[in-house]
C-alpha positions in Angstrom: 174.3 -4.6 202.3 178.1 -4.9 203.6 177.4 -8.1 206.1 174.9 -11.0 206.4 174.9 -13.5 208.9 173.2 -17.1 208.0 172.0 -20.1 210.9 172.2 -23.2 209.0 170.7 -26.3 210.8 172.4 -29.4 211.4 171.4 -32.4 209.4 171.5 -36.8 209.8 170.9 -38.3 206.7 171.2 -42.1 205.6 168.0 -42.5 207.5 167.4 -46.3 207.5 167.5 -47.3 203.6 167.8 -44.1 202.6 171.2 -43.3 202.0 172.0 -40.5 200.2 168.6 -39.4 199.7 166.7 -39.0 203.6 167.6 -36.4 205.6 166.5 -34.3 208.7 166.9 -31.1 210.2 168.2 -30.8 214.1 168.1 -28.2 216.2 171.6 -27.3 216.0 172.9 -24.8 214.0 176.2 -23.4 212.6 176.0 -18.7 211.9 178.1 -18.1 208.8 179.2 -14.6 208.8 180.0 -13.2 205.0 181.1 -9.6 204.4 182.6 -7.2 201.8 186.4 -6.9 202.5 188.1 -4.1 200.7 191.2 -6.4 200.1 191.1 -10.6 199.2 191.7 -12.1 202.0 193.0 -15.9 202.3 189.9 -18.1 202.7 189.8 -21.7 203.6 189.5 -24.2 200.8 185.5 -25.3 201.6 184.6 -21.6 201.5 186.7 -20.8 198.2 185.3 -23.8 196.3 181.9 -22.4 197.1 182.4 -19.1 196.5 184.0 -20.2 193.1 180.7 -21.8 192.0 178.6 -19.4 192.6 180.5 -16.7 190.6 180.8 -19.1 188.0 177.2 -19.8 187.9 175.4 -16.6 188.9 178.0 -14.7 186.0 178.4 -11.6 188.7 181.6 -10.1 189.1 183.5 -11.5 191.1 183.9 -9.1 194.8 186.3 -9.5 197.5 184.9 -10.9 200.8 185.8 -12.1 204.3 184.0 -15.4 206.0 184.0 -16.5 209.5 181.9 -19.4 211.5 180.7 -19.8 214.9 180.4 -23.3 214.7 178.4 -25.4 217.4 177.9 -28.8 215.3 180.7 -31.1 215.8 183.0 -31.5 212.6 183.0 -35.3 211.0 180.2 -36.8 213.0 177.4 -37.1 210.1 175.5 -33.9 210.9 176.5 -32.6 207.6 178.8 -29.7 209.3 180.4 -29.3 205.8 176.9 -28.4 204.0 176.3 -25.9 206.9 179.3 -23.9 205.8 178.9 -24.3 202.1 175.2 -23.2 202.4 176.0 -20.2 204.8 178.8 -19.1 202.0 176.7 -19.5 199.4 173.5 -17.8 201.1 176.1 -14.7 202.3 177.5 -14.6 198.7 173.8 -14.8 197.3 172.5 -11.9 199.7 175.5 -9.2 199.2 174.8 -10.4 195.4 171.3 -9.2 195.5 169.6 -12.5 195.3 170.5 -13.9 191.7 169.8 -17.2 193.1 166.6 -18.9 194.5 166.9 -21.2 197.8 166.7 -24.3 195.7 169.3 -23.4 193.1 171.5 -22.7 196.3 170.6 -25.8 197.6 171.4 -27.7 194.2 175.2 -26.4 194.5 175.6 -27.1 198.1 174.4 -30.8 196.8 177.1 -30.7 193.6 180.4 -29.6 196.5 178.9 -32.0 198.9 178.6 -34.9 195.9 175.5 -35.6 197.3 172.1 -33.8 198.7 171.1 -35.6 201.4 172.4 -32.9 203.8 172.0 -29.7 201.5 168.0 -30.7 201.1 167.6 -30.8 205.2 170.0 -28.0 206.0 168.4 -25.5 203.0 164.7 -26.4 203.8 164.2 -27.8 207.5 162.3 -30.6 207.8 162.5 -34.1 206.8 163.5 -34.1 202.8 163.7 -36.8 200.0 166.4 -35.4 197.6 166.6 -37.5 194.1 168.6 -35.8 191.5 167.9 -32.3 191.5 164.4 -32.6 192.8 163.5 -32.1 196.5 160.1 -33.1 199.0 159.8 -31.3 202.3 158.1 -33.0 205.1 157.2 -31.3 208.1 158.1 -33.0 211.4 155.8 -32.9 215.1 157.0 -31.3 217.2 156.3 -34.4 219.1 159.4 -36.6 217.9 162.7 -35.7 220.0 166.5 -36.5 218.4 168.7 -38.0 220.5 172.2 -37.4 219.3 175.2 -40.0 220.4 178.6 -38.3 218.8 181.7 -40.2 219.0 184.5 -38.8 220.4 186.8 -39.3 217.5 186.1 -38.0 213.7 185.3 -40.2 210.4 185.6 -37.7 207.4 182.4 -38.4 204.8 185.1 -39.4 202.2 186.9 -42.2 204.3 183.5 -43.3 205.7 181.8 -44.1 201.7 185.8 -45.9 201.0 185.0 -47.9 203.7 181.2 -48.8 202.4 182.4 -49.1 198.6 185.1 -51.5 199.7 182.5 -53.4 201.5 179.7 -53.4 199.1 180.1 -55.6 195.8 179.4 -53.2 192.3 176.2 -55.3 191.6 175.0 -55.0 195.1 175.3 -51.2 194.6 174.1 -51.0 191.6 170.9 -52.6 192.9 171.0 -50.6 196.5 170.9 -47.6 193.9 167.9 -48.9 191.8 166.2 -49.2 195.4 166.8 -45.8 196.3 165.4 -44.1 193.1 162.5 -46.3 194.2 162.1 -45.1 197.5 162.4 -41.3 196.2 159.2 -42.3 193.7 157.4 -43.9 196.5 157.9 -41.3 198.8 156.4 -38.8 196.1 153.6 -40.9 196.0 152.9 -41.2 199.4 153.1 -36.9 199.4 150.9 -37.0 196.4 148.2 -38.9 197.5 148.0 -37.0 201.2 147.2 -34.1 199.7 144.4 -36.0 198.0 143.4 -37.0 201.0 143.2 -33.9 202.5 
């Protein structure tokens, strides 16, 4: 295999209480095209961090390549547009690699460049996901329940956005916000748990 193109889904995460650990799939997606190049090529930073990690971790040599994106979610507007690339470099890397990694060990270093997994989980599985630490529950969603998307006109980068909350939120109140969220990730479990009980 010489080229393999990957559709990545959009993501929101920070669903109500759940920052950093809820996230959803949308219907919009980003195609990653990865191919063998005969020659390096310049790549941009996002896809050269990932493709760093994944030789790194997957110990195959190391091959030239070429990456391009037709990109139809909006940059800096919280649908995890940066996870969509990293996962489609990755997933292209991972294909012309012959599949040294499985779809959650991908997901789990999309989740270590992002510095968090709330988008990876959604964007890698589809869904409605509860990431905590390295573990990962799918949901499925009806196909009842429509997104309605409002996107600003203007772009707040992820990094600037969590300045802006860490400035605002006291250590102690985060320290407890984060107690609460490893809560919710066990309850959520649960809840999972005992449907299938159920059913």
């Amino acid at each position: 295999m010489e080229k393999v193109t990957i559709r990545i889904p959009a993501s929101t995460s920070n669903l109500g209480p759940g920052f950093d650990c809820l996230g959803v799939a949308l219907r919009i997606y980003n195609l990653v095209a990865v191919s063998r190049s005969t020659k390096r090529e310049p790549l941009a930073p996002i896809v050269a961090k990932a493709a760093d990690l994944f030789f790194n971790r997957t110990k195959r040599g190391r091959f030239a390549f070429s990456c391009s994106a037709a990109e139809k979610i909006p940059r800096s507007r919280g649908l995890g547009s940066s996870a969509t690339i990293r996962l489609g470099v990755l997933h292209g890397l991972n294909e012309l690699a012959r599949r040294p990694l499985d779809r959650l060990s991908i997901s789990r270093l999309c989740a270590e460049l992002e510095g968090h997994p709330d988008n990876a989980a959604p964007s890698s599985f589809g869904g409605f996901t509860v990431a905590c630490g390295e573990n990962v529950q799918r949901f499925a969603v009806s196909p009842r329940l429509k997104f309605v998307l409002l996107i600003p006109d203007f772009e707040i980068r992820t990094a600037a956005a969590r300045r802006i909350r860490q400035d605002l939120t006291h250590k102690r109140c985060r320290e407890r916000w984060q107690r609460q969220r490893d809560h919710r990730c066990i309850r959520f479990r649960g809840l999972r748990k005992s449907a299938r009980r159920v059913c």
